[in-house]
C-alpha positions as CSV (number, residue, x, y, z in Angstrom):
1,X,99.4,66.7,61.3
2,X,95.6,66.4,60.8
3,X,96.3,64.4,57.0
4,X,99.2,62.1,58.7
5,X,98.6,59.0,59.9
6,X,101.8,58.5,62.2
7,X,101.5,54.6,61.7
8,X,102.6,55.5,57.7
9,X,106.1,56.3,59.4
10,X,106.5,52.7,60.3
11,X,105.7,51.9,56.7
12,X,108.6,54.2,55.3
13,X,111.2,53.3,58.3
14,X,110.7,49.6,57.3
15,X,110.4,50.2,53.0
16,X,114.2,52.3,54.2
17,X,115.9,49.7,55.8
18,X,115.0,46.8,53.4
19,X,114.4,48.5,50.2
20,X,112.2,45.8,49.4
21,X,108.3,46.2,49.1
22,X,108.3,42.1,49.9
23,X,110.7,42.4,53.1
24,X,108.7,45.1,54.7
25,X,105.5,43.9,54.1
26,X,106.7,40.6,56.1
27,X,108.6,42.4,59.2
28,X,105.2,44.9,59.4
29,X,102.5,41.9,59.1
30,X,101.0,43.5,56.0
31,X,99.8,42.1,52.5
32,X,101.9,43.7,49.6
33,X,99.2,45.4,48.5
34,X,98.1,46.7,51.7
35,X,101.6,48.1,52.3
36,X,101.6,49.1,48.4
37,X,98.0,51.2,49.7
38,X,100.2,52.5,52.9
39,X,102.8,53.6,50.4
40,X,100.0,55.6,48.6
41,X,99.3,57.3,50.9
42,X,101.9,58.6,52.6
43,X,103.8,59.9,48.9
44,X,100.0,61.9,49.1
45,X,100.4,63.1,52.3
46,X,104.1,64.3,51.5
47,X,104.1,65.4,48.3
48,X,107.4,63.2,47.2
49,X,107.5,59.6,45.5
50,X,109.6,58.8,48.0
51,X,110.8,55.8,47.0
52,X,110.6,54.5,43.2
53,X,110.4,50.6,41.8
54,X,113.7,49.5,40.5
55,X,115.5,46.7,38.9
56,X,115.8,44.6,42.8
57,X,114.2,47.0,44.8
58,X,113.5,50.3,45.9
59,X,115.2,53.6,45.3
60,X,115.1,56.3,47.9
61,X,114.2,59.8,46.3
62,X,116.4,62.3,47.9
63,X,113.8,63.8,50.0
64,X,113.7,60.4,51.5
65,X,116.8,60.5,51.9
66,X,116.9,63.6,54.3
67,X,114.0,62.1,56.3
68,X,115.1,58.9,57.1
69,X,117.1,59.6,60.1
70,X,114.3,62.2,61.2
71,X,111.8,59.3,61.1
72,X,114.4,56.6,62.7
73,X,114.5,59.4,65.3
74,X,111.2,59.4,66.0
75,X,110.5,55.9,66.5
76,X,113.1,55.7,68.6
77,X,111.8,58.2,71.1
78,X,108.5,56.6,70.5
79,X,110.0,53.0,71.4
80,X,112.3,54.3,74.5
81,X,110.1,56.9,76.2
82,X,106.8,56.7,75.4
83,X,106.2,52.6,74.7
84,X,109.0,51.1,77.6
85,X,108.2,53.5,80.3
86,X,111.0,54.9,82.6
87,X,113.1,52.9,84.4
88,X,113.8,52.5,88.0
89,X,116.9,51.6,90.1
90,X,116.2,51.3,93.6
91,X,119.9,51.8,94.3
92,X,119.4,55.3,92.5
93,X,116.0,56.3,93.0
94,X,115.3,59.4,94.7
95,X,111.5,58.9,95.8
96,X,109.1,59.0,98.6
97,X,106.5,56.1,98.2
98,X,102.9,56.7,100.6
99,X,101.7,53.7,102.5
100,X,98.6,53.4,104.3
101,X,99.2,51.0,107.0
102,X,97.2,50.6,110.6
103,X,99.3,51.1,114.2
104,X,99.5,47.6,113.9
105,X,100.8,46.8,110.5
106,X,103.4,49.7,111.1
107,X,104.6,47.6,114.4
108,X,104.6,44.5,112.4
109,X,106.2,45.6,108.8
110,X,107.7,48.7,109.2
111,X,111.1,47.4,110.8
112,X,111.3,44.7,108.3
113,X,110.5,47.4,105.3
114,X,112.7,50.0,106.3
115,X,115.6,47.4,106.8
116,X,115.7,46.6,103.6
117,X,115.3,50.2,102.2
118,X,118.2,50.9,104.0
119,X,120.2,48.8,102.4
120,X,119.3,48.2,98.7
121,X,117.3,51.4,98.3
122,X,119.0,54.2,100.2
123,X,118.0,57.3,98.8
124,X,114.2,56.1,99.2
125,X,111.2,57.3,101.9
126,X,108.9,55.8,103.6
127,X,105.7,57.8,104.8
128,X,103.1,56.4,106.5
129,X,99.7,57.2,106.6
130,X,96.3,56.1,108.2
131,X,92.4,57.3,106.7
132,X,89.0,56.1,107.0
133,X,88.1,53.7,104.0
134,X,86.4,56.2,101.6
135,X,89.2,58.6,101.9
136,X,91.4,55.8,101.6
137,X,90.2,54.6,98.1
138,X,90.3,57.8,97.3
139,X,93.4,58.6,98.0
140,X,94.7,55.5,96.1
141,X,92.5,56.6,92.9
142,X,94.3,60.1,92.8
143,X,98.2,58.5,92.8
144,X,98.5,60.5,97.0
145,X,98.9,57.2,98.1
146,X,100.4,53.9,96.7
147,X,100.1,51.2,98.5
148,X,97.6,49.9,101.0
149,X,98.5,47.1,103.6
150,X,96.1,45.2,105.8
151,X,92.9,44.1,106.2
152,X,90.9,46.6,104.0
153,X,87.8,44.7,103.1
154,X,85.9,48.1,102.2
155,X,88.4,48.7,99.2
156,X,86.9,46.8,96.3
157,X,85.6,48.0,92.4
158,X,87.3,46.6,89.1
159,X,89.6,49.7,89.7
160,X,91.4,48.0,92.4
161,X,93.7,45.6,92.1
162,X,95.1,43.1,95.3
163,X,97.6,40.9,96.2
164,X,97.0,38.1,99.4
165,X,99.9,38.3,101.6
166,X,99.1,35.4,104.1
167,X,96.6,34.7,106.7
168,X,96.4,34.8,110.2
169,X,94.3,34.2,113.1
170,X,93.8,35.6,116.4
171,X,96.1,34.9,119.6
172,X,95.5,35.8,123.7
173,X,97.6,37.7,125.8
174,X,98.2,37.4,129.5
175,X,101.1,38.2,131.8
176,X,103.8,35.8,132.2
177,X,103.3,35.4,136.0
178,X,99.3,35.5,135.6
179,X,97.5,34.4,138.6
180,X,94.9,31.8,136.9
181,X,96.5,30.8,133.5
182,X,99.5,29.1,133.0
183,X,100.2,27.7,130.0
184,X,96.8,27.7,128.5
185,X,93.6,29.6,128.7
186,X,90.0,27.6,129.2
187,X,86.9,28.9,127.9
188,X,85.9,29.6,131.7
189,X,88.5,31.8,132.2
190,X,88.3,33.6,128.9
191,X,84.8,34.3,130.2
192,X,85.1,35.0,133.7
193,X,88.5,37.1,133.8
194,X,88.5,41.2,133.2
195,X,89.8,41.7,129.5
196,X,91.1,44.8,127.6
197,X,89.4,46.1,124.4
198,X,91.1,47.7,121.2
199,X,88.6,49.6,119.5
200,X,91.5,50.8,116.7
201,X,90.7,51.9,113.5
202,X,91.7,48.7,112.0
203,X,89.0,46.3,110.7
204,X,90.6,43.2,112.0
205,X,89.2,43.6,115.8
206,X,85.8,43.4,114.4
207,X,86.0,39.9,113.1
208,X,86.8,39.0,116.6
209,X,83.4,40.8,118.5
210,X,81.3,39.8,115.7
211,X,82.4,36.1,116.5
212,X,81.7,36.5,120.3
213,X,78.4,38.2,119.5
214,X,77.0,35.4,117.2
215,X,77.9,32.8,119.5
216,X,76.5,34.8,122.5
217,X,79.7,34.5,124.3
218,X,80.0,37.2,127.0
219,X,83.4,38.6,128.8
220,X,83.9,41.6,131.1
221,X,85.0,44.5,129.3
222,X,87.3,46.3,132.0
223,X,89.7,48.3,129.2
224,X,88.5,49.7,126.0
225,X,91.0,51.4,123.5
226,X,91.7,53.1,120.5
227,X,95.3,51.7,121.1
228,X,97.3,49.3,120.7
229,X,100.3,51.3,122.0
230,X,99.5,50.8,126.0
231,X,98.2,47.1,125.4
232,X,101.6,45.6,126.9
233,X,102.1,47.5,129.2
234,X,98.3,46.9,130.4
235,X,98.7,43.2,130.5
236,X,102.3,42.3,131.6
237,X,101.2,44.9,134.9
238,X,97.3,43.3,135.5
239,X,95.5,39.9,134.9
240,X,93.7,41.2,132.2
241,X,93.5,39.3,128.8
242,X,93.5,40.9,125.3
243,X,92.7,39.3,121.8
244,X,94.8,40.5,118.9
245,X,95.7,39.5,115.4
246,X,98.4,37.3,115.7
247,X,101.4,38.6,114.5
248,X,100.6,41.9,117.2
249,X,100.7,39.5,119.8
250,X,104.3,38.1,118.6
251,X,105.7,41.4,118.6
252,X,103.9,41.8,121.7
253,X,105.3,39.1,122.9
254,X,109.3,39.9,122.5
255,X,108.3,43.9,123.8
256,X,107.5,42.0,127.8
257,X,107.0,39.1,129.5
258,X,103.8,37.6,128.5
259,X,102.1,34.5,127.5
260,X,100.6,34.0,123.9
261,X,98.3,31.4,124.0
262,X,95.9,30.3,121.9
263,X,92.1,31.1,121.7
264,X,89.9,28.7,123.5
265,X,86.9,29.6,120.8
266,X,87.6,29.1,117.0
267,X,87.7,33.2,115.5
268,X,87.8,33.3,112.5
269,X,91.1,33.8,110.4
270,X,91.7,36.4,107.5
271,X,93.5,37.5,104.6
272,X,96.2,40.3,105.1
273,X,96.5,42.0,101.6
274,X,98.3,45.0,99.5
275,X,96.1,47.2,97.4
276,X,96.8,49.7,95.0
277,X,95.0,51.5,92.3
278,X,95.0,50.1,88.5
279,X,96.6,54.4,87.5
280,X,99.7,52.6,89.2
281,X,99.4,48.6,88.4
282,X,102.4,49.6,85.2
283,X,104.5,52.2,87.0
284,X,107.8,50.5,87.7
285,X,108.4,52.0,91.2
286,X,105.6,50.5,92.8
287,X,105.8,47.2,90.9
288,X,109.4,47.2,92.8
289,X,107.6,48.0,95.7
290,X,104.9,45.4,96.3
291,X,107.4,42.8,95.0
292,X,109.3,43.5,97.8
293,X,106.4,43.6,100.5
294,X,105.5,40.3,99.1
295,X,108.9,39.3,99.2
296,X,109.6,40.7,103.3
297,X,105.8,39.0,104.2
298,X,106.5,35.8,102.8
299,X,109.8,35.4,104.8
């Protein structure tokens, strides 16, 4: 195996089929006396003529006549399994695909995700996971998890590819029967009135305090939380006021009875992405995958 080029296999495969030194040379790109050279030196390697100049053509030899369908055989494999990569049929697949999502993606995609699972993918799993940002890119490097959803501005390196979902803002949330704002919440009252604080792992509540800091704009602090789970609750039963991404405050909104107003100050908007590592940008699975996020986000 050492002395064998396996590209000389192509060579014989193609002199077989045509019987023509001319023909193959043209299907496989080559000069004739390159593939002449080829020719060379695979009879070397195997010990055989192989195939011998004839009035028209070429003549097999009889050994290469026993190792044509060996070698056919071989490219074939070659061709199917090793160059195409294995299929995949959602309707068939039996898999478990690892996403890393934040509470609030989960509340915002999940429902939409596992909708269409059920129906056009139904022998597929869902597991959902949540890790710090190193561990995260880790995680994604070693194939444990596939996709990552959100706003991960940590993940970055020529390793890592993305995708940009869409972008969103921020939106405020008071009860429905709120005792100061009806309709529409003034910088005054965005200043003066108690608020609640999500401290969650995601990254996206930062771009809101780091807005309020720069500008110097001050609010009472009444609530912090790691949650987002209570949030609702909190406001429908209080006059507190909350800022979260916007698409948490739709779901929010359709979970109780509040107002979702917008911002009286300008925070910044950002981009909601997918991530995954470049070990998995070929692997048909999670191509299907993040077509179909992209697909369910852009609806």
């Amino acid at each position: 195996m050492n002395n064998l080029d396996l590209n000389l296999l192509r060579v014989f495969d193609a002199v077989w089929r045509h019987g023509h030194l001319g023909l193959a040379s043209k299907e496989l790109e080559l000069s004739q006396p390159a593939l002449s050279h080829a020719l060379r030196r695979l009879r070397e390697a195997l010990g055989d003529q192989l195939f011998v100049k004839v009035t028209g053509g070429m003549q097999p030899s009889a050994r290469a006549v026993r190792l044509a369908p060996v070698v056919q055989s071989m490219l074939t494999s070659v061709r199917e399994q090793v160059l195409a990569g294995p299929a995949f049929d959602p309707k068939h697949a039996s898999r478990t695909f690892t996403i890393a999502l934040v509470d609030v993606g989960e509340m915002a995609l999940l429902p939409k995700l596992l909708g269409r699972l059920m129906s056009e993918a139904p022998s597929i799993d869902v597991r959902s996971v949540s890790m710090p940002p190193r561990e995260l890119m880790l995680a994604l490097q070693r194939g444990e998890v596939d996709l990552a959803i959100g706003y991960f501005p940590d993940i970055d390196g020529v390793d890592f590819l993305q995708q940009r979902l869409f972008q969103h803002g921020f939106v405020c949330l008071v009860r429905a029967g709120h005792s100061v704002v009806h309709g529409a919440l003034t910088k005054k009252q965005f200043r003066e009135l108690p608020h609640a604080v999500v401290q969650a792992e995601g990254r996206s509540q930062e771009i809101v305090e780091r807005h309020l800091k720069q500008f110097r704009i001050r609010r009472r602090q009444l609530l912090r939380s790691p949650h987002f789970l209570s949030i609702p609750m909190v406001i429908a039963s209080t006059d507190l006021v909350v800022t979260v991404p916007q698409p948490v405050g739709e779901v929010f909104g359709r979970i109780v009875e509040l107002q979702v107003l917008r911002p009286p100050y300008p925070f910044p908007s950002f981009d909601i992405k997918q991530y995954w590592h470049r070990c998995q940008h070929a692997d048909p699975g999670n191509r299907w995958l993040r077509n179909m996020v992209a697909d369910l986000l852009a609806e």
